[in-house]
Legacy VTK file of the C-alpha trace (Angstrom):
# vtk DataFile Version 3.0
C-alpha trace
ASCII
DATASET POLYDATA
POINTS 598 float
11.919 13.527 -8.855
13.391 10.200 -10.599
10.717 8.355 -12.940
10.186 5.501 -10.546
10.317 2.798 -13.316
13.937 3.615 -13.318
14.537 3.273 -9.455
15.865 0.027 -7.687
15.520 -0.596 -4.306
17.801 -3.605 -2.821
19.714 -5.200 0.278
22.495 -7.201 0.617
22.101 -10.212 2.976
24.798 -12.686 4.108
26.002 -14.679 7.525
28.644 -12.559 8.954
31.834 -12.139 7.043
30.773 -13.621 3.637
31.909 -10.004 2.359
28.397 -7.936 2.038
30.467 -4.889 3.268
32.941 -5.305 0.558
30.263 -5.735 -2.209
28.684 -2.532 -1.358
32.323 -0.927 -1.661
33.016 -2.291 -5.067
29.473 -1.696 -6.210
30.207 1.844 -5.381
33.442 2.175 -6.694
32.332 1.188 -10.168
29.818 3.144 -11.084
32.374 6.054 -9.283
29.986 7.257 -6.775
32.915 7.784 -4.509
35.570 9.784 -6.117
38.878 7.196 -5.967
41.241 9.114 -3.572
38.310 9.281 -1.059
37.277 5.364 -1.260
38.373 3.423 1.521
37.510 -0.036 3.070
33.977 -0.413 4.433
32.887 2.191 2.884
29.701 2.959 4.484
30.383 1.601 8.310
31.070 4.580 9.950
32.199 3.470 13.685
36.022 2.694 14.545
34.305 -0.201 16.308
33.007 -1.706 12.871
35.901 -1.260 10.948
38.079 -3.147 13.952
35.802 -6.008 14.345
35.446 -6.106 10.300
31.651 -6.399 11.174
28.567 -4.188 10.288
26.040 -3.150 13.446
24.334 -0.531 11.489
22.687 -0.888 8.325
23.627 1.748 6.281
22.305 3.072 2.720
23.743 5.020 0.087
22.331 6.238 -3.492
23.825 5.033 -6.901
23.487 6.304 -10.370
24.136 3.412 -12.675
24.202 3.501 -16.731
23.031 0.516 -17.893
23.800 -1.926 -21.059
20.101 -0.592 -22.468
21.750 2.934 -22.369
19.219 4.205 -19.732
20.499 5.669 -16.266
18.707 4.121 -13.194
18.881 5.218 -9.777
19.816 1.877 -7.533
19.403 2.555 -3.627
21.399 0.010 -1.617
20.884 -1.195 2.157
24.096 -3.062 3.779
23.102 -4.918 6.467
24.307 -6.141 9.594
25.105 -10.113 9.536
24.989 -11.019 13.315
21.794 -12.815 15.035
21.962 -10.017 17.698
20.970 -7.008 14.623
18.255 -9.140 13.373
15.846 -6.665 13.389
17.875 -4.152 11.654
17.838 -6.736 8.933
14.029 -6.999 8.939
13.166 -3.466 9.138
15.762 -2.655 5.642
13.442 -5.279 4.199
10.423 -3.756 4.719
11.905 -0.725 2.745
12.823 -2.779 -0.610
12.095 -4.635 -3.037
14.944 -7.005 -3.718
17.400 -8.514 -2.515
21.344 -9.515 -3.614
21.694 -13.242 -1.282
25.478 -13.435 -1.098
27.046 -16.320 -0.225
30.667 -17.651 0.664
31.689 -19.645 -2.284
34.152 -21.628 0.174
32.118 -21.951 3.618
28.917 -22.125 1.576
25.344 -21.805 3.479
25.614 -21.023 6.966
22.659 -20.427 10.115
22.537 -16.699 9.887
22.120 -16.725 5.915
19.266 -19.064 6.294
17.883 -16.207 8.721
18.210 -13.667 6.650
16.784 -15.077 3.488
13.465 -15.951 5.550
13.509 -12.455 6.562
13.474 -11.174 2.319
10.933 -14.310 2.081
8.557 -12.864 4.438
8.651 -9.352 3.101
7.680 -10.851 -0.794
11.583 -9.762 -2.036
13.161 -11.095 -5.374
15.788 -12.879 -4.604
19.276 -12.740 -6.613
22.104 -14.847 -5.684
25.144 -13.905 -5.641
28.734 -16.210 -4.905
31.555 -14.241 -3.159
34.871 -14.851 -3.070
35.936 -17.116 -5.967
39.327 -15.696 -6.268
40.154 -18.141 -3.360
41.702 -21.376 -4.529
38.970 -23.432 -1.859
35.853 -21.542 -4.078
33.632 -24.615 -5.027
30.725 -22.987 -6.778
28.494 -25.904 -7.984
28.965 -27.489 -4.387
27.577 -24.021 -2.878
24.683 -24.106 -5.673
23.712 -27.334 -4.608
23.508 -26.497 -0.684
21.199 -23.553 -1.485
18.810 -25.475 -3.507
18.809 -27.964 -1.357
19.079 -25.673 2.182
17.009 -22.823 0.953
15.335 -24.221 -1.829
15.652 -21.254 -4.185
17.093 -21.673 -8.122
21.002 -21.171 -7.868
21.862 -21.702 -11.728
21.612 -17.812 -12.795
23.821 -17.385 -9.789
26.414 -14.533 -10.574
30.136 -15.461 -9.501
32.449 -12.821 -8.036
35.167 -11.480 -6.653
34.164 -8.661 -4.538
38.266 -7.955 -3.399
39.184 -8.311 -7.287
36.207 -6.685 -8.865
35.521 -9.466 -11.143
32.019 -10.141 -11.696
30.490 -6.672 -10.452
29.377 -5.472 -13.797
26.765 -8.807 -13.943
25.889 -8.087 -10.923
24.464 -4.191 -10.981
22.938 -5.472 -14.938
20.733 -8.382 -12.576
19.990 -5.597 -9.914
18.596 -3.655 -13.382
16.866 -6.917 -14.652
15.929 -8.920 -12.452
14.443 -7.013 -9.670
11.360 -5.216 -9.604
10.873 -1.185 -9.390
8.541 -0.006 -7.123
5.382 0.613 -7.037
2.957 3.863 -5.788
1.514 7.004 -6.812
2.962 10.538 -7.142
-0.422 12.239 -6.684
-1.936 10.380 -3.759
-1.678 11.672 -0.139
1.823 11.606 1.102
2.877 8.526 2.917
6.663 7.589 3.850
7.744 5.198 5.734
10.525 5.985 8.743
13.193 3.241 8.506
15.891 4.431 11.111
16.535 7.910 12.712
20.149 8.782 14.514
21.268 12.131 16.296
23.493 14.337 14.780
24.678 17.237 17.105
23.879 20.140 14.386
20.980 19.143 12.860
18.739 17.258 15.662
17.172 13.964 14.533
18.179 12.781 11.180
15.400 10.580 10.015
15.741 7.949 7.143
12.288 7.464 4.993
11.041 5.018 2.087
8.235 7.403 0.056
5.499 4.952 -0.894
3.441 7.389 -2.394
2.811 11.154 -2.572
5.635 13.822 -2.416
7.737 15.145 0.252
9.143 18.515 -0.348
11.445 20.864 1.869
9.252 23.415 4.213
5.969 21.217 3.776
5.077 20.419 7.491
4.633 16.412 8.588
2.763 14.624 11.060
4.345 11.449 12.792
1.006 8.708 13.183
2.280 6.975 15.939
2.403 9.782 18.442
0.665 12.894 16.219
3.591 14.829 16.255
3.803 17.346 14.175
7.365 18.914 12.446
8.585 21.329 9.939
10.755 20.065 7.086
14.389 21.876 7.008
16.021 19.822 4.382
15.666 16.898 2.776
18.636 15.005 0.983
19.852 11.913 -0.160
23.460 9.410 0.921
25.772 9.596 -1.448
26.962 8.024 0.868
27.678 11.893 2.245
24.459 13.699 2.546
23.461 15.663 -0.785
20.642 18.157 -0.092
17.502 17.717 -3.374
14.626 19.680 -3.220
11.999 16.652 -3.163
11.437 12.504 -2.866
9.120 10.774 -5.418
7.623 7.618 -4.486
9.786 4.649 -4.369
13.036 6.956 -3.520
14.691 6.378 -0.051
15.892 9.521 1.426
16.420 11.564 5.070
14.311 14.433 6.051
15.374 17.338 8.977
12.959 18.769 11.169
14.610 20.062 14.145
13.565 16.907 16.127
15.056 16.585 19.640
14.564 13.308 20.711
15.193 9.697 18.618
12.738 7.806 20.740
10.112 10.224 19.480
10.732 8.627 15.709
9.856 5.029 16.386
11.263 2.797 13.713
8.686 1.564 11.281
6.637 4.852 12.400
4.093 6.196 9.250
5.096 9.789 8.141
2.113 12.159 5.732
1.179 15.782 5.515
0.078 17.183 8.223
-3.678 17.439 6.881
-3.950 14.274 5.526
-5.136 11.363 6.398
-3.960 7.866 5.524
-3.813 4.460 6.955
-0.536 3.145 9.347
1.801 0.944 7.263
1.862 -2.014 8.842
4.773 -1.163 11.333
8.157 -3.180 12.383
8.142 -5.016 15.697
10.212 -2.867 17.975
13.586 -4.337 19.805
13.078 -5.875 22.211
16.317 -6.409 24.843
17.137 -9.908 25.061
20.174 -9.549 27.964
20.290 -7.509 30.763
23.299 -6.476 33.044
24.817 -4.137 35.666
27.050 -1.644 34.336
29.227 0.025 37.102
31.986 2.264 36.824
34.671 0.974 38.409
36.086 4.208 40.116
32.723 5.331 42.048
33.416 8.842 41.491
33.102 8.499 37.599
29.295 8.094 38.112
27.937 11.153 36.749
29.878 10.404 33.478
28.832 7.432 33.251
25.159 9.029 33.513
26.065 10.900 30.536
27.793 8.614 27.928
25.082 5.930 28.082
22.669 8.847 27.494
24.449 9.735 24.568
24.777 6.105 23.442
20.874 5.754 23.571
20.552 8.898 21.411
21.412 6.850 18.444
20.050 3.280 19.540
16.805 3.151 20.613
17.075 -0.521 21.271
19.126 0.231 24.474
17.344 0.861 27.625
18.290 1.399 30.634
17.766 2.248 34.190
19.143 3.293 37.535
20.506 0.485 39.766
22.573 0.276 43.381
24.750 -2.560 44.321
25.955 -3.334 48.038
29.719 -4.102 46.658
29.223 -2.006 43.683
27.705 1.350 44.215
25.680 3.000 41.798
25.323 1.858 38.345
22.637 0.980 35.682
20.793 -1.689 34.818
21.256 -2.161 30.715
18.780 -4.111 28.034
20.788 -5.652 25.097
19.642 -7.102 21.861
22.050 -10.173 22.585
26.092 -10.747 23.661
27.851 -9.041 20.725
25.344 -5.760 21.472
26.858 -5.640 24.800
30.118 -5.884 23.812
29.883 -3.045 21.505
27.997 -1.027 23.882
31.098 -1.514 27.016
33.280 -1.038 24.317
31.672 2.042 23.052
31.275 3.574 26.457
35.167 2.512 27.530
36.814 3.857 24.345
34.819 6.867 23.732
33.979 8.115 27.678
37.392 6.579 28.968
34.861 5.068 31.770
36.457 1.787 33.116
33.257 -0.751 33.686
32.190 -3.571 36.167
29.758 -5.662 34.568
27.529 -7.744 35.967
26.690 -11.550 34.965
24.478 -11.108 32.014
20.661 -12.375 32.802
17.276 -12.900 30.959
13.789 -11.587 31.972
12.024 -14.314 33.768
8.219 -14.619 34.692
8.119 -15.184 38.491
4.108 -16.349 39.149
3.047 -15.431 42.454
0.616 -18.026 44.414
-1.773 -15.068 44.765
-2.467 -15.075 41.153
-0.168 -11.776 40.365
2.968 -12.230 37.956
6.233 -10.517 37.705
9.294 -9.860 35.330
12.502 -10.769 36.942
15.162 -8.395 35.390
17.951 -8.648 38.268
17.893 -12.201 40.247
18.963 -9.870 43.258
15.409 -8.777 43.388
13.723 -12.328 43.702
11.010 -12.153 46.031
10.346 -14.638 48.700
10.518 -18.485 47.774
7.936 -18.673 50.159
5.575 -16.710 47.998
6.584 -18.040 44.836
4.326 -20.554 42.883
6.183 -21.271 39.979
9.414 -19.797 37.410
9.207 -19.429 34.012
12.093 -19.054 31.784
12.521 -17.653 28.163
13.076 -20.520 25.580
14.967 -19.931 21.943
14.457 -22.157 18.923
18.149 -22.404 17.877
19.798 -23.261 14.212
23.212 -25.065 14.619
24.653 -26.051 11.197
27.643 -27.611 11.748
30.358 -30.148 9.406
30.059 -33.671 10.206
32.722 -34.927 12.249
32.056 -32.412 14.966
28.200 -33.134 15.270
29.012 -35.352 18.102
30.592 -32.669 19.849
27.142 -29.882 19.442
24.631 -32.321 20.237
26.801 -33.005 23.900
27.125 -29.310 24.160
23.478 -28.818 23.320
22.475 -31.486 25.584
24.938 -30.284 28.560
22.806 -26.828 28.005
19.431 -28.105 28.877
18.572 -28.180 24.822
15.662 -30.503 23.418
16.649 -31.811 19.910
13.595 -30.864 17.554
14.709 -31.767 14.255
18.204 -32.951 12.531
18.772 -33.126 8.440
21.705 -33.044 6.314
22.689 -31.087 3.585
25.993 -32.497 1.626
28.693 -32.976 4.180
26.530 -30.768 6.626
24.073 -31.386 9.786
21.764 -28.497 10.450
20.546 -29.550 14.382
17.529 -27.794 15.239
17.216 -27.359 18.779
14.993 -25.302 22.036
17.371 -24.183 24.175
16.814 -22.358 27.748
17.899 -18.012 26.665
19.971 -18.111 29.942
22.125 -20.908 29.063
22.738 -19.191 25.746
23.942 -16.027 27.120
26.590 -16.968 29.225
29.522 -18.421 26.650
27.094 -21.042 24.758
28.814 -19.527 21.214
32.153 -19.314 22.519
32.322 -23.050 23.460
30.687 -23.863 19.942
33.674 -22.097 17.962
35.965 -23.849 20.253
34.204 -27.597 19.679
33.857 -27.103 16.084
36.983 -25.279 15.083
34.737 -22.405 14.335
33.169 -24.426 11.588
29.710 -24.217 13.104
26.961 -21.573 12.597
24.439 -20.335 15.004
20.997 -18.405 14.947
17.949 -18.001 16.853
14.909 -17.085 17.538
12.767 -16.265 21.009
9.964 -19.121 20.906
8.435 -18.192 23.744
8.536 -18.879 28.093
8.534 -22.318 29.776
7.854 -23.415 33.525
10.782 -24.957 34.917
12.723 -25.966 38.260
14.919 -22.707 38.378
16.532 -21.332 41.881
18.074 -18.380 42.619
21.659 -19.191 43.633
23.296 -16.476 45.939
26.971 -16.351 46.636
28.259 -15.176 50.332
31.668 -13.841 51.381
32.165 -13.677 54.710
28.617 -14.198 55.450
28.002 -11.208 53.933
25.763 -11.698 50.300
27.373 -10.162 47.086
24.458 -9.539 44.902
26.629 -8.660 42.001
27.114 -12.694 41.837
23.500 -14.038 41.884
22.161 -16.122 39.409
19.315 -17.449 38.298
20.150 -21.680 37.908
18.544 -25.090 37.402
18.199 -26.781 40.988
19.873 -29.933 39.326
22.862 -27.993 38.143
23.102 -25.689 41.005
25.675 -27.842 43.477
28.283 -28.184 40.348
27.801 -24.499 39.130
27.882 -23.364 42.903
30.751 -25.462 43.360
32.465 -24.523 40.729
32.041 -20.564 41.513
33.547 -20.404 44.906
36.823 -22.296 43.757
37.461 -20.014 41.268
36.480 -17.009 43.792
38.953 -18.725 46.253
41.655 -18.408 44.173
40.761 -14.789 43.184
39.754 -13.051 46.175
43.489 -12.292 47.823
44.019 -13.166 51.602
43.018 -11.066 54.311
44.286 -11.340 57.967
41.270 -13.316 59.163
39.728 -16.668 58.136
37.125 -15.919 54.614
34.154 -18.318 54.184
33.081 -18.454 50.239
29.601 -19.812 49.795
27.041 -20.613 47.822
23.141 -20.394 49.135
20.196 -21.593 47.930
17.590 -19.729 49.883
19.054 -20.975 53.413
20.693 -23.797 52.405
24.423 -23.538 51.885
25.203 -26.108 48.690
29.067 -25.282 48.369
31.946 -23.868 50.996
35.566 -22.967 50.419
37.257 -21.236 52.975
40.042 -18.461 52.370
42.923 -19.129 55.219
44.203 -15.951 56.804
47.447 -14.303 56.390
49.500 -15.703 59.977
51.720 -12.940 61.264
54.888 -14.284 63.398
53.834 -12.717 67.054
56.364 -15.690 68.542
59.397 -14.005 66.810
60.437 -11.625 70.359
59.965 -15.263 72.261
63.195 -17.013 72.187
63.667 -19.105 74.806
61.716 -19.713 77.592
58.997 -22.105 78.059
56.451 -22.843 75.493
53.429 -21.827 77.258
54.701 -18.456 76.545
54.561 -18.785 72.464
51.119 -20.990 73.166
49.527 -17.621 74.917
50.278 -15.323 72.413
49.009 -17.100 70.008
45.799 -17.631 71.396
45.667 -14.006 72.070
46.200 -13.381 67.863
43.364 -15.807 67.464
40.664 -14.451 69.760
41.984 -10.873 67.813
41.641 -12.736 64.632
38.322 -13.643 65.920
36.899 -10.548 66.390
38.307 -8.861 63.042
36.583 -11.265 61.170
33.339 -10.162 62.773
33.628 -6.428 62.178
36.315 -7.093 58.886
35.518 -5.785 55.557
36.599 -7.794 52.175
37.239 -6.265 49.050
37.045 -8.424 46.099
38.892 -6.883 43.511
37.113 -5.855 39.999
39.112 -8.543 38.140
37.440 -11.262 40.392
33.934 -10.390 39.236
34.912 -10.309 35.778
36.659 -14.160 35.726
34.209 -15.264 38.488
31.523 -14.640 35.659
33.528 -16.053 32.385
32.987 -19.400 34.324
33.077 -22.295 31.923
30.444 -24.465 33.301
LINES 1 599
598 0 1 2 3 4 5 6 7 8 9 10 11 12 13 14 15 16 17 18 19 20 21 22 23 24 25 26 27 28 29 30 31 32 33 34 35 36 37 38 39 40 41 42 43 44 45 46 47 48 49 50 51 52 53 54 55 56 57 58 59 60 61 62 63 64 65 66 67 68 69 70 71 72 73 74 75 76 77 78 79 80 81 82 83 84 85 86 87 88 89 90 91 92 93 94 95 96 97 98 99 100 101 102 103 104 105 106 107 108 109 110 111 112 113 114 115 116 117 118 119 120 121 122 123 124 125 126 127 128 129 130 131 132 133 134 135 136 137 138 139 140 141 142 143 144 145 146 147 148 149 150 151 152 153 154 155 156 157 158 159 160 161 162 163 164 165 166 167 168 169 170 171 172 173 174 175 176 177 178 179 180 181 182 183 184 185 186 187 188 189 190 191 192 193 194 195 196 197 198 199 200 201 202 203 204 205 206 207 208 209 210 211 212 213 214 215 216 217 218 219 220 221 222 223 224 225 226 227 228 229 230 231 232 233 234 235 236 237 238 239 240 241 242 243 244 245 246 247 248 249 250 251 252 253 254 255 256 257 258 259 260 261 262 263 264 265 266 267 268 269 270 271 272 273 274 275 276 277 278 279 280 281 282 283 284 285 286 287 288 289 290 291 292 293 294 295 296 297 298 299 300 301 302 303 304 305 306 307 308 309 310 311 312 313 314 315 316 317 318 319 320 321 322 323 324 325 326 327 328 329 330 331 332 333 334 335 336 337 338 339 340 341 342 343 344 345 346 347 348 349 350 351 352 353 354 355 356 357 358 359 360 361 362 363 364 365 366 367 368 369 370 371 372 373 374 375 376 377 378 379 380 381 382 383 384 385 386 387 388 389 390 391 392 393 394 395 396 397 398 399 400 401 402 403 404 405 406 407 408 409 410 411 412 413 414 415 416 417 418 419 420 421 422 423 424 425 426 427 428 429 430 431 432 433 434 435 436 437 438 439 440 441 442 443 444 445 446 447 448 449 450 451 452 453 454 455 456 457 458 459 460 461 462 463 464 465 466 467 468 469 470 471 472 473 474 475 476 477 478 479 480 481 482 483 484 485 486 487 488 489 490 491 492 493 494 495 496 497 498 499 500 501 502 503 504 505 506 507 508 509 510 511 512 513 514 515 516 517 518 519 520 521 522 523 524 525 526 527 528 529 530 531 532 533 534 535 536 537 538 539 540 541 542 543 544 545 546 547 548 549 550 551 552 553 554 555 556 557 558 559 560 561 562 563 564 565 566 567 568 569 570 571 572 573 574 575 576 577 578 579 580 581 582 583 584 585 586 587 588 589 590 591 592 593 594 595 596 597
């Protein structure tokens, strides 16, 4: 057990890409944790998807022994987190499980939305804050103009700021000597009652559950047996160990050590994140728990070759083994088959997920236009959650909608404010507050979730150059004049293509939906109406024209009634195909019908 005065327990926060990810890899490296011939980029993100993307999704943790300037050897456990709005609460639950935290910023972009986030996240859970500036071997590095933005942004004191160079290695020494100094060991008590908190749990195929704890105080030793508070479940230790970053098996955890414990667990949702963990004859209090995830986005996911169904079944079962923020359930689709219907944290957590499923099932997907939960009240009094617009009851019965609003933190360079405040506006936003910081606007604004969702951050990279920075937060749910908007071929309804919309953008988005399907459902031999309904009420029509075959080719000659009969005999044929004809709209046409740029 390590004497806990000598223990550290930190994060590393940052907007995505200011190089938290590299940090932790030269933090490592230096105080040779990692033997040299086995270090490697990105150290601790394990998934090929991570290292492609250059992003973290998981936050991972690792254990480092560190000899200090003093001459003493302290044990420093780092947390890398993920940088993207969608992991938010991966963020927030590392918190809870240290003290401290290492604020890195860009010295050449400087403050951005999602470091703003994070820093209220390590405000809220009491942390120390040291700042750190990455990246000052580039020749744009400004580092007083960076100091200024985060006194002035965040409003903590920047001028014991440590510079570095996280690719170089400059600076790194300083900055495990402030980890030592300037942040706080933990506190608790080796010979109260055992009680650990469970920060994250994954499934490993030959060892079950693999559960990730934070002792606060007590002991936990290998063989004791534990109880689980939320659901009273009770397991037997097998091993307990520490990252390194590869697990190294110890015989016990002292308080303020983070560590993983074994118990032969089957099932990750039975380890809920934030969950209390003591002896099982003891009795102590709940920490005060995490929120859990709660999916933001839903969507269909289909395979696209109906026969792959089963599989699919069994990937996204193995996905949800190791992220509990995933749900899902069964689903069937008129023009899709069977699928499921998927909760996502946000637009990037989908991503992964299809990606996940397509590169390591070899499942080709269909998905479906990404939607929010809405509140449907009923006149009768009763209230439903709208997952799938398909499922909208009656507008007969319906008393009023009420969508999901997000409080959203745009900071953006100056000469392209112009261009967020249209965008915001164009989106339904509210402006709720605009200041500047230097050179930079930071536009506060409440936004509708479903007009987020759809390509809101694409098109605000594309205005701004990139330059602009987004985060939110759910505020809450707001009546409003929503519709569901259904989209007919042939008369027939594709539900794969509903949406929920606003009535006074429902022509132009309805409009603008069965052009593009015009030009991407290919011709049949019969006439195709494309619509789009409101309830009854058609509000846009293209119509497909139908492949002519020459029948007048075997009439040469002759009089012209002849050519005139035949082809009224084609037309009363064409007639009645289109009455009994089937249309296939190929996969490709659902995916560009729903990357619509309003």
């Amino acid at each position: 057990m390590t004497d806990i005065s000598k223990i550290r327990n930190f994060s590393i926060v940052a907007h995505i890409d200011h190089g938290k990810s590299t940090l932790a890899d030269r933090l490592i490296q230096s105080t040779n944790t990692v033997a040299e011939r086995d270090m490697k980029a990105q150290m601790l993100d394990s998934m090929d998807i991570e290292r492609e993307r250059g992003i973290t999704i998981k936050a991972n943790t690792v254990r480092i022994d560190y000899t200090a300037q003093d001459g003493e050897t302290y044990v420093l456990n780092l947390i890398d987190t993920p940088g993207h709005v969608d992991f938010a609460y991966e963020v927030s639950r590392s918190m809870r499980a240290v003290e401290g935290s290492l604020l890195v910023v860009d010295s050449t972009q400087g403050v951005e939305a999602q470091t703003l986030a994070n820093v209220y996240h390590a405000i809220e859970a009491d942390h120390e804050l040291v700042p750190v500036f990455n990246k000052i071997d580039l020749p744009a590095s400004d580092i007083s103009r960076v100091a200024e933005q985060v006194e002035d942004v965040i409003g903590i004191d920047a001028s014991g700021a440590i510079a570095v160079s996280a690719k170089t290695g400059q600076g790194i020494e300083e900055t495990l000597e402030a980890i030592v100094t300037q942040l706080p060991a933990p506190k608790g008590d080796p010979d109260a009652p055992l009680k650990a908190m469970l920060v994250d749990s994954w499934y490993d195929s030959y060892l079950g559950v693999i559960v990730l704890v934070r002792i606060i105080d007590g002991k936990l030793k290998k063989g004791e047996k534990v109880k689980f508070l939320s659901n009273g479940t009770i397991h037997h230790v097998d091993r307990i160990g520490v990252f390194r970053p590869e697990m190294t098996m110890i015989e016990e955890l002292g308080p303020g050590e983070i560590g993983f414990l074994t118990a032969s667990i089957k099932q990750v949702r039975d380890t809920r994140v934030g969950d209390t963990i003591t002896h099982q004859r003891s009795e102590v209090t709940a920490l005060p728990g995490f929120k859990p995830a709660q999916p933001v986005v839903f969507c269909g996911l289909f395979p696209v070759d109906s026969a792959q169904f089963e599989d699919l079944r069994e990937s996204i079962d193995k996905l949800a083994l190791n992220d509990a923020s995933f749900s899902f359930e069964m689903e069937s689709s008129a023009a899709l088959g069977f699928g499921f219907r998927c909760g996502f944290l946000g637009l990037l957590h989908l991503e992964v997920i299809r990606d996940r499923i397509e590169r390591e099932f070899d499942i080709e997907l269909i998905t479906t236009a990404p939607s929010v939960i809405y509140h449907i009240h009923m006149k009768d009094g009763t209230k439903l959650d709208l997952h799938n617009p398909a499922d909208m009851p009656d507008v007969t019965l319906v008393d009023h909608v009420a969508e999901p609003r997000i409080k959203a933190t745009i900071l953006v360079p100056d000469e392209y404010l112009g261009e967020v405040l249209k965008l915001c506006q164009d989106r339904r936003g509210i402006q709720e507050d605009l200041t500047y910081a230097g050179t930079r606007a930071m536009a506060v604004y409440d936004l509708p979730l479903n007009e987020v969702v759809f390509d809101f951050y694409d098109r605000l990279k594309s205005v701004t150059k990139g330059y602009a920075s987004f985060d939110y937060q759910l505020t809450g749910y707001r009546q409003d004049n929503l519709v569901k908007m259904s989209v007919l071929v042939n008369e027939e309804p594709v539900d794969a293509l509903s949406m929920m919309v606003h009535r006074d953008r429902a022509e132009a988005r309805g409009r603008a939906m069965v052009e593009k399907l015009k030009d991407l459902i290919p011709r049949h031999m019969f006439k195709i109406p494309i619509q789009a309904a409101i309830g009854g009420k058609v509000i846009a029509r293209e119509t497909l024209s139908a492949m002519r075959k020459d029948v007048t080719a075997k009439c040469y000659g002759g009089d012209a009634s002849r050519k005139r009969k035949l082809l009224d005999k084609q037309k009363a044929g064409k007639k009645k195909m289109r009455q009994f004809g089937k249309v296939d709209i190929p996969q490709e046409a659902f995916i560009s019908a729903l990357k619509m740029d309003s």
